[in-house]
C-alpha positions as CSV (number, residue, x, y, z in Angstrom):
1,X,163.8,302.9,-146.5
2,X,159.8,302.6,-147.9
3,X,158.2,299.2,-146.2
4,X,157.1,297.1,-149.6
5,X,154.8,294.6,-149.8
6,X,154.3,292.2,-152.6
7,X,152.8,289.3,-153.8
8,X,153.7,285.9,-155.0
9,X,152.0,284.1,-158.2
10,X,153.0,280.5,-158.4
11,X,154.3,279.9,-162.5
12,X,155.5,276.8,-162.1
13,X,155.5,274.0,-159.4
14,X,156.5,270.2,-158.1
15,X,160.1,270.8,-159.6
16,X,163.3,270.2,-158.9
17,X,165.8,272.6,-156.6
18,X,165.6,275.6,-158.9
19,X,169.6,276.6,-159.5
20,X,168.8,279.1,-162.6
21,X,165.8,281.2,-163.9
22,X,166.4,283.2,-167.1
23,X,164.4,284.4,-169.9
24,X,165.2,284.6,-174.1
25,X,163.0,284.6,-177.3
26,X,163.6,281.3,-179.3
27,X,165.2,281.1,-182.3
28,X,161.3,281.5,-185.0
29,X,159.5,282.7,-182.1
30,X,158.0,286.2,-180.7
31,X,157.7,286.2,-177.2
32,X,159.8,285.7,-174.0
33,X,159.8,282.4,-172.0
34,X,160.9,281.4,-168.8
35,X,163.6,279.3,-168.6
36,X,164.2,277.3,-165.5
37,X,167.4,274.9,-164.8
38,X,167.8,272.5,-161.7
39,X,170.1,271.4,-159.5
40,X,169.7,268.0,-161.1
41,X,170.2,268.7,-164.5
42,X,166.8,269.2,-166.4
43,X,166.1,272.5,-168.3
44,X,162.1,273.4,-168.7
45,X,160.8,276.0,-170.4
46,X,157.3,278.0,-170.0
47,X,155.3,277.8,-173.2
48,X,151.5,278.9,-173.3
49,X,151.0,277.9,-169.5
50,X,152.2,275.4,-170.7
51,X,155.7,273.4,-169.3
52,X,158.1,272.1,-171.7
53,X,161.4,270.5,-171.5
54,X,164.6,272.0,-173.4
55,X,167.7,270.0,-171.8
56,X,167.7,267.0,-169.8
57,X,171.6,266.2,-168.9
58,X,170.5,264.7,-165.8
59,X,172.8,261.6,-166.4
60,X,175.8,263.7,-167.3
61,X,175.4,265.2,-163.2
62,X,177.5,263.8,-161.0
63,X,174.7,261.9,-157.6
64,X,174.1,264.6,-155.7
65,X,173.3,263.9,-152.1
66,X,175.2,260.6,-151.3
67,X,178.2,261.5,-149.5
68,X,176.4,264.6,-147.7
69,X,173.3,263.1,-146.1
70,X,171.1,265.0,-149.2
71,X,172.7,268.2,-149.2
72,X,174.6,269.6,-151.6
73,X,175.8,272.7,-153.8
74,X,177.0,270.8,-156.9
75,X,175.0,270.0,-160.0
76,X,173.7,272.1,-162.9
77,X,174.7,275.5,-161.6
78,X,174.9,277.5,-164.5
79,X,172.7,278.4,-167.7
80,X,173.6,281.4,-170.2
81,X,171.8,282.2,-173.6
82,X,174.1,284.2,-175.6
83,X,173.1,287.8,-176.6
84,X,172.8,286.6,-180.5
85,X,171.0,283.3,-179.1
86,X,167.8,283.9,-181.3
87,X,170.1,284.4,-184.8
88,X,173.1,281.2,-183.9
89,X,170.8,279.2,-181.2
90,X,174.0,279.1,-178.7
91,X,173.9,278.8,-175.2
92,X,176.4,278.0,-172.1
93,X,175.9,275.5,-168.9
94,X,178.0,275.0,-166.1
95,X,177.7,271.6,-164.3
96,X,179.5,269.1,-162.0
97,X,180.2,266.1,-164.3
98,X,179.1,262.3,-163.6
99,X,181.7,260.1,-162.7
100,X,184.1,262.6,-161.3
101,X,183.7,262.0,-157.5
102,X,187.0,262.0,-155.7
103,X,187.7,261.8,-151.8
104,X,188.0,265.9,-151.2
105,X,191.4,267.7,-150.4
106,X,191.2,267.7,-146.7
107,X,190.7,264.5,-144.7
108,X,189.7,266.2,-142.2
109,X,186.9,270.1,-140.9
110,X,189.3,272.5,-141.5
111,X,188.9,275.5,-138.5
112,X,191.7,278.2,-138.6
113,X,193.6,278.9,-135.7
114,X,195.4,281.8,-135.1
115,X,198.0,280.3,-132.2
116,X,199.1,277.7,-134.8
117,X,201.1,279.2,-138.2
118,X,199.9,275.5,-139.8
119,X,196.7,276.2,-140.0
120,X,196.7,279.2,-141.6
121,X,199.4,278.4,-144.5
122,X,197.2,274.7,-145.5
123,X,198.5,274.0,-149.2
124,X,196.4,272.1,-151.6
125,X,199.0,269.3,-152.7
126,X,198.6,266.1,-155.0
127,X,195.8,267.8,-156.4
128,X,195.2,265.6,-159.3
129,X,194.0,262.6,-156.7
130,X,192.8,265.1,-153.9
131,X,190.1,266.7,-155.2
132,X,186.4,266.3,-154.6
133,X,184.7,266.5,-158.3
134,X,185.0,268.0,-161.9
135,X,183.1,270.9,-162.9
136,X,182.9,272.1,-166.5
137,X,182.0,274.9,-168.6
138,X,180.4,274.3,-172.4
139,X,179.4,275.8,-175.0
140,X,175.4,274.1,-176.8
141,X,173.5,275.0,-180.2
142,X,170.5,275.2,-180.3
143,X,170.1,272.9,-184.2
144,X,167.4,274.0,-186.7
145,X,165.4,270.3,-185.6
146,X,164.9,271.7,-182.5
147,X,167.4,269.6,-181.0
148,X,170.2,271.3,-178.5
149,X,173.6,269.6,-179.4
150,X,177.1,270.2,-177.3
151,X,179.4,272.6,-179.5
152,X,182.8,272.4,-177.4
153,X,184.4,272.5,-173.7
154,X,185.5,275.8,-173.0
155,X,187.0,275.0,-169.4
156,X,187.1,271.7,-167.1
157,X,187.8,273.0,-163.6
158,X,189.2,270.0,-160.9
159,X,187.3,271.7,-157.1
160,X,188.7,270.4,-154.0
161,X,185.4,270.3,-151.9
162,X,181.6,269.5,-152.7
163,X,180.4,273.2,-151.6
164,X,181.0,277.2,-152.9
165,X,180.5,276.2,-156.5
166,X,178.7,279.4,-157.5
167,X,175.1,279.3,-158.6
168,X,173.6,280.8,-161.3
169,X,177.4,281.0,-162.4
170,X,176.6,282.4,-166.0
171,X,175.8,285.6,-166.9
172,X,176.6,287.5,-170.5
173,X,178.1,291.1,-170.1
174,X,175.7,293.6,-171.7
175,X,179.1,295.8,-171.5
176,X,181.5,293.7,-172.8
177,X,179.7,290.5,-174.2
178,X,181.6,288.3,-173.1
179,X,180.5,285.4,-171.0
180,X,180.8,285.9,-167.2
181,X,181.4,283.0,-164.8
182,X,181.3,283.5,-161.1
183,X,183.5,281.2,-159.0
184,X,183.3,280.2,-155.3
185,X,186.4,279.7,-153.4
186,X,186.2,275.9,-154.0
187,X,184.3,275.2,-150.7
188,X,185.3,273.6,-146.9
189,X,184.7,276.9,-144.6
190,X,187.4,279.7,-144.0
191,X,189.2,278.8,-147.7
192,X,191.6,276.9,-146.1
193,X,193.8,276.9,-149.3
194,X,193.6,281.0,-149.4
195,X,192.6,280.0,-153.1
196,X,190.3,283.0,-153.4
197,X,193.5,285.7,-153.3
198,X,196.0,283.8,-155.3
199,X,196.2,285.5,-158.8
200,X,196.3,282.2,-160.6
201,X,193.9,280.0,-158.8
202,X,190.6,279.8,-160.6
203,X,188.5,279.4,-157.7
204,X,187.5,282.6,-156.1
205,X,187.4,284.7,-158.6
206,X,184.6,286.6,-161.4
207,X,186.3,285.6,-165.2
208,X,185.1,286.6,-168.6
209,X,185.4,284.3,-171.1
210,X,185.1,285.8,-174.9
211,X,183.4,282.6,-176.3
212,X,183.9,284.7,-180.0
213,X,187.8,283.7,-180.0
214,X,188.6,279.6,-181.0
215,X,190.4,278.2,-179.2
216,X,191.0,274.8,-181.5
217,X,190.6,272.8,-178.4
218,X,187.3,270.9,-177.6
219,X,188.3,269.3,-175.3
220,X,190.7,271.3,-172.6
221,X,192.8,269.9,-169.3
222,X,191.4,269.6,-166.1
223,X,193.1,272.5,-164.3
224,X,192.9,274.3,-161.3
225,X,195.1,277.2,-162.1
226,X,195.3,279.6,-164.6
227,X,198.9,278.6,-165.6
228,X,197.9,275.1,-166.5
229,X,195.4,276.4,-169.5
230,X,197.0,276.2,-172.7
231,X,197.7,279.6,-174.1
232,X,194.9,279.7,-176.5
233,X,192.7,279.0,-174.0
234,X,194.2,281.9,-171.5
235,X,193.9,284.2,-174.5
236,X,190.2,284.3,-173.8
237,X,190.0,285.0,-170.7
238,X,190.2,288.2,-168.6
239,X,189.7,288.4,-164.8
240,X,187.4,290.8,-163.0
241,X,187.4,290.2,-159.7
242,X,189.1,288.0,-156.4
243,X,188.4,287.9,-153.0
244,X,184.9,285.7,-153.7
245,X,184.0,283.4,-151.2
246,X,180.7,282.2,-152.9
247,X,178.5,283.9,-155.0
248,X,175.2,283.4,-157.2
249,X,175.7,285.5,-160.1
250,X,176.3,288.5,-161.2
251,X,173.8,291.2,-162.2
252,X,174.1,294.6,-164.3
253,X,171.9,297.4,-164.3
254,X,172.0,299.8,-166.8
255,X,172.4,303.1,-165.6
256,X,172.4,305.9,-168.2
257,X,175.6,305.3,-170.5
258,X,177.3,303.1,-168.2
259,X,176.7,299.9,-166.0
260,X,176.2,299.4,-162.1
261,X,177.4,295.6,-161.6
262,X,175.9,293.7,-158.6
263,X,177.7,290.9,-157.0
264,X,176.6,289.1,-153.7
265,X,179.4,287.3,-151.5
266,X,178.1,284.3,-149.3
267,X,179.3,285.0,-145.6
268,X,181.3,282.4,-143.6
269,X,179.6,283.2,-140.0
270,X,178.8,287.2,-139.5
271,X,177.4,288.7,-142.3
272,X,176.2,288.6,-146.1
273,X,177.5,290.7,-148.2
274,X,176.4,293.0,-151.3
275,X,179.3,295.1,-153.5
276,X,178.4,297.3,-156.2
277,X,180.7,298.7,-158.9
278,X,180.7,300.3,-162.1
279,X,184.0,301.4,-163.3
280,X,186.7,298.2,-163.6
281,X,190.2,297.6,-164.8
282,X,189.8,293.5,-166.2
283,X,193.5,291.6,-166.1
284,X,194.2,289.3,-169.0
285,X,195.3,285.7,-167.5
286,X,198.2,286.1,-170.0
287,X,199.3,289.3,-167.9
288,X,198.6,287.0,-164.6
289,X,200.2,284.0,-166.0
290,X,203.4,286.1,-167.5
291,X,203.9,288.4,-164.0
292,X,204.5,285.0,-162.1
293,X,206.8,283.4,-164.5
294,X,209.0,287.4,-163.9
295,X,208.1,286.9,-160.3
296,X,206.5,290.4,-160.4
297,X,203.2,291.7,-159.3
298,X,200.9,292.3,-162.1
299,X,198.8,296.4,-162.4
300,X,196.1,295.6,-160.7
301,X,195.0,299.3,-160.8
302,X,190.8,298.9,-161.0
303,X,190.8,295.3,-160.3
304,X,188.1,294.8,-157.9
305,X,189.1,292.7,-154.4
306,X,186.2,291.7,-152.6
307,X,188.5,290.9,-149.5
308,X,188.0,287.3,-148.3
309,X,189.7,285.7,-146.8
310,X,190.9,288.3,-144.7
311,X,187.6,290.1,-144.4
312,X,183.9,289.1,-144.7
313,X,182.2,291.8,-146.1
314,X,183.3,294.9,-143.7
315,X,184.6,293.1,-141.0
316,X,187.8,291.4,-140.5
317,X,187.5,287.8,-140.9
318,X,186.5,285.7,-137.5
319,X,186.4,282.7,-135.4
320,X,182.9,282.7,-133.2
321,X,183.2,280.9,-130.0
322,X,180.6,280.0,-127.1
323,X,181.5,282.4,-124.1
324,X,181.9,279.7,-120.8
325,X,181.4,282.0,-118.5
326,X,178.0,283.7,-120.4
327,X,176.5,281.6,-122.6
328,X,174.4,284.6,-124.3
329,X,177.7,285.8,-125.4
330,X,180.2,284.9,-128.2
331,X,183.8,285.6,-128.4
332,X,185.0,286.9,-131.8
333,X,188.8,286.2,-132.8
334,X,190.0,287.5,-135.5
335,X,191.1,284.1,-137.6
336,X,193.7,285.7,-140.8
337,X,194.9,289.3,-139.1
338,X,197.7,289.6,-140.7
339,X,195.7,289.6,-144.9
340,X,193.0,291.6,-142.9
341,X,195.6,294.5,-142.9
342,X,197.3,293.3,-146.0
343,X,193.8,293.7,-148.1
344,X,192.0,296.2,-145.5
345,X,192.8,299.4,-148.4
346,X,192.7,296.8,-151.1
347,X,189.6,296.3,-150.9
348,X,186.0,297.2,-151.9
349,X,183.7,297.9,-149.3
350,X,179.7,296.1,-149.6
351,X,177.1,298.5,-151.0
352,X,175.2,296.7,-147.7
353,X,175.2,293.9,-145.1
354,X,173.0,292.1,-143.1
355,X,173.4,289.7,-140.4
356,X,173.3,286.1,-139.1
357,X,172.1,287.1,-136.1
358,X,170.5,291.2,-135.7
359,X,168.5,292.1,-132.8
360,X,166.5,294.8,-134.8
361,X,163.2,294.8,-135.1
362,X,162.8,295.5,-138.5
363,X,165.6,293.4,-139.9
364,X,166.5,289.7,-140.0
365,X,169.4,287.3,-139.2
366,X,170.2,285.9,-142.2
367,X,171.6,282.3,-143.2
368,X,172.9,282.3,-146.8
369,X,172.5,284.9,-150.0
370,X,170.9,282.9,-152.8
371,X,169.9,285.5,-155.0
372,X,171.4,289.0,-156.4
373,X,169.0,290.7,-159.0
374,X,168.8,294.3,-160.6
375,X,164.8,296.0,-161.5
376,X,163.6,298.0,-163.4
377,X,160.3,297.6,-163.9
378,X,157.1,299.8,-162.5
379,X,154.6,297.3,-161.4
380,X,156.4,297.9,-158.2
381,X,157.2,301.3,-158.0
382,X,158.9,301.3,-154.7
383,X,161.6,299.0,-156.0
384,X,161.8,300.6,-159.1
385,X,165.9,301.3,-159.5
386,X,166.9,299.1,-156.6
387,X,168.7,295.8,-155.9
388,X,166.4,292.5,-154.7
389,X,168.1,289.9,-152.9
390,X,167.4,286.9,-151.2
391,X,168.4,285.1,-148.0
392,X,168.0,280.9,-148.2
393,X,165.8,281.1,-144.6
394,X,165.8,283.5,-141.5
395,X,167.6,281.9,-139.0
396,X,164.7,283.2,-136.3
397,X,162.7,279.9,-138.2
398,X,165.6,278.0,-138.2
399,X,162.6,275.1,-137.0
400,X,160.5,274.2,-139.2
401,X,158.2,275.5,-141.0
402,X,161.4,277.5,-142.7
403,X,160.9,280.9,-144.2
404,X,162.8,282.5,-146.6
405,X,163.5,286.0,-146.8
406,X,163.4,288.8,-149.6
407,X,165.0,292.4,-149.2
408,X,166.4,295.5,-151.3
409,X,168.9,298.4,-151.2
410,X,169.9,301.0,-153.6
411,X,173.0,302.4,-154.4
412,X,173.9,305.6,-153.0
413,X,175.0,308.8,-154.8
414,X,178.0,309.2,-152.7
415,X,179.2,305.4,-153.1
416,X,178.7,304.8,-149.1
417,X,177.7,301.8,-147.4
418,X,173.4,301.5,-147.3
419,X,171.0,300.1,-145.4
420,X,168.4,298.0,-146.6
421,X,164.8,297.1,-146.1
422,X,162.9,293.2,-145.6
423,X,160.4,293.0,-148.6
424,X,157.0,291.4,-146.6
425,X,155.3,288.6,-149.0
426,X,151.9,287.9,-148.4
427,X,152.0,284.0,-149.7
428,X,151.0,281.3,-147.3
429,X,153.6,278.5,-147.4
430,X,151.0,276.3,-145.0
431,X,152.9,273.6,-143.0
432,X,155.6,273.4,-145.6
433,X,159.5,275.1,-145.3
434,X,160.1,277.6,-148.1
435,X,163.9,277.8,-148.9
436,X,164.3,281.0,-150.9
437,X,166.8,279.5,-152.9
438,X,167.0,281.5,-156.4
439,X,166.3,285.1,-157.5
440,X,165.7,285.8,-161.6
441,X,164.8,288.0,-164.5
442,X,163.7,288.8,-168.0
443,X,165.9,290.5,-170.4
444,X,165.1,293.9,-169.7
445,X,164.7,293.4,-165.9
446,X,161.0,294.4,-165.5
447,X,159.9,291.3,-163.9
448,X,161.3,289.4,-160.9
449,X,161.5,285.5,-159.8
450,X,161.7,283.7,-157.1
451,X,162.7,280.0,-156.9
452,X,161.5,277.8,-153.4
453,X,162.1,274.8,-152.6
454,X,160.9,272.5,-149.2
455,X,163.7,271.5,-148.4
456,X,167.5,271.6,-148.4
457,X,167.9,268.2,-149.5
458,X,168.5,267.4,-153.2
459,X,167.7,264.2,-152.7
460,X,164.1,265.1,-151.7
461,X,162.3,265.6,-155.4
462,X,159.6,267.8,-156.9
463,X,159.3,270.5,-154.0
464,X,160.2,273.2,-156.0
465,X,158.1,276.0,-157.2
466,X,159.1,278.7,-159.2
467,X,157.1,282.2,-158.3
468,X,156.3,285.9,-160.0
469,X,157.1,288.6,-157.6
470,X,154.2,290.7,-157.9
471,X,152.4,294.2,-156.6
């Protein structure tokens, strides 16, 4: 693949962990702005060069940091403007709410192990007390003062751990208009729950929600499953996809009359993980919800599995351990054999992968994907048609300073697995860390964004910058 260079122009900086960067046209205006949500819960927009805010719901987030020595993946994670947002001013956040902190499901690291059947059949019980916080989905207008004002709750989801929340968690269909949110397998490592290939679990799994329908419910349960939604509420919502581990977003591309979807899936301790699809068969929860009550499996002809846990991206699932007797050497188990095979045809294979640790040359071992985007633009031919995405920091720098990483791939004519190429930046960090920790657009994918932060700590403030990707 063609070696591309590019540069990085600084938009925006001294802000919070960057979790979302969008564009829209407001409602009386005629031009495009930047829209950038953090962790935290503020909501700035770019106005003449000039930096405005738009949302502050930083009270309504529940403290971040406390009970994780500063890190954390909860927060504001998601920000949508709907595709009629400049004629009804509505828009869509995800968020992990104040006051909802409970002591997690497990007491304990969970660690698979194949030699003992309890490990590997963990159930999440007395869920309503074991649980770590509340995140919830809502629906905000946009008022003719200026002023945004909450509409309604459209879903309040109960998470058993603090991590694999999603991130930039809402995205609008440009196929089906309905919202998209992206759901991580509710956190711990390994999914110790196997939440993300259970049919009516919400965690692990890509929904649309068709925010057109009422629901006459403002205020829904706290649920976990699919089965505890009341029906009016499961009437609006179809599922795409299972098998997510953790993912930031979802990203179409528009290719002719039809659209290529991109989805990255977070790896537990191989590989990251990029699928590609365009044709899909969605299931209604109602179908999911009535085939358990019968006890029957529902069609799930064109629903798209992304494997975990069984596999992580094209490899089966596995436990890494130190080699005594060679310490340059690892021994890989495989940690869930038997869903390897059970999903191994099941499955859709990653449009590409890379690494944790790759002794190429040209490549990188990677640490986490924090950013999935689709472009189109021509400022940078090279990438013209191809998929960014970006890696949280290379784990050759895992000392400080910390690099981030950016890198693209294309899809292939014949639908096989690609390889794909480091993007070289030419920006000088200085002594600082740069945690790539956000990839964005603008509506018609032209332009690309970067989000950095300097650190992995949320509890460290204003060390954020927000960047153009440029020739």
């Amino acid at each position: 693949m063609i070696k591309v260079k590019v540069g990085l122009r600084p938009i925006v900086s001294r802000i919070n962990l960057p979790t979302v960067v969008k564009t829209t046209i407001l409602p009386g205006d005629s031009i495009e702005r930047l829209f950038i949500a953090t962790q935290v819960g503020e909501i700035f927009y770019i106005g003449d060069g000039v930096i405005r805010t738009f949302l502050d719901i930083r009270p309504q987030i529940i403290k971040l940091g406390v009970s994780s020595g500063g890190y954390d993946e909860r927060g504001l994670l998601g920000l949508a403007f709907h595709p009629e947002f400049y004629y009804n001013g509505l828009f869509y956040l995800h968020y992990s709410v104040a006051g909802t902190q409970g002591p997690g499901a497990l007491s304990e690291n969970f660690s698979p192990n194949p030699c003992d059947p309890k490990t590997l059949n963990r159930k999440w019980i007395n869920r309503e007390t074991q649980f770590d916080h509340i995140d919830t989905v809502e629906e905000w207008i946009l008022q003719s003062n200026g002023q945004p004002q909450k509409r309604r709750t459209l879903l309040n989801l109960r998470r058993p751990f603090l991590n694999h929340n999603g991130v930039n968690s809402l995205n609008f269909s440009p196929e089906t208009g309905k919202l998209v949110l992206t759901t991580g397998d509710g956190g711990s490592g390994y999914d110790p729950f196997n939440l993300s290939q259970d049919n009516l679990e919400i965690a692990g799994k890509i929904i649309e929600i068709d925010v057109g329908k009422n629901t006459f419910i403002n205020n829904p349960p706290v649920v976990t499953r699919f089965n505890e939604l009341p029906a009016t509420i499961q009437e609006t919502l179809t599922v795409i996809a299972k098998g997510v581990r953790n993912i930031p977003g979802i990203s179409f591309q528009k290719f002719y009359n039809q659209y290529i979807k991109y989805v990255g899936n977070v790896g537990q301790d191989l590989v990251e993980s990029i699928f590609s699809f365009v044709h899909y068969k969605p299931i209604p929860v109602t179908q999911l919800v009535q085939a358990s009550l019968r006890n029957t499996e529902p069609d799930t002809e064109g629903f798209i599995n992304f494997g975990w846990r069984g596999w992580e991206g094209s490899f089966p699932t596995s436990i890494i351990r130190d080699c005594s007797a060679n310490p340059t050497l690892d021994e890989k188990t495989i940690a869930y054999y038997n869903e390897a095979v059970n999903t191994s045809v099941r499955r859709l294979q990653p449009l590409t992968s890379y690494f944790h640790k790759d002794p190429r040359p040209d490549k990188f071992g990677g640490t986490a994907l924090t950013g999935v985007q689709a472009f189109m633009g021509n400022r940078i031919p090279d990438l013209t048609g191809s998929v960014v995405f970006t890696d949280l920091a290379r784990v050759e720098e895992a000392r400080p300073p910390v690099r981030g990483v950016l890198a693209y791939t294309r899809v292939k004519t014949d639908g096989r697995l690609n390889d794909f190429s480091v993007i070289e930046t030419n920006y000088n960090f200085g002594a600082q860390s740069a945690y790539y920790v956000n990839l964005g657009t603008n509506q018609d994918q032209t332009r690309l964004y970067l989000g950095v932060y300097g650190s992995m700590k949320v509890t460290d403030f204003n060390q954020g910058t927000v960047f153009e990707i440029v020739p």
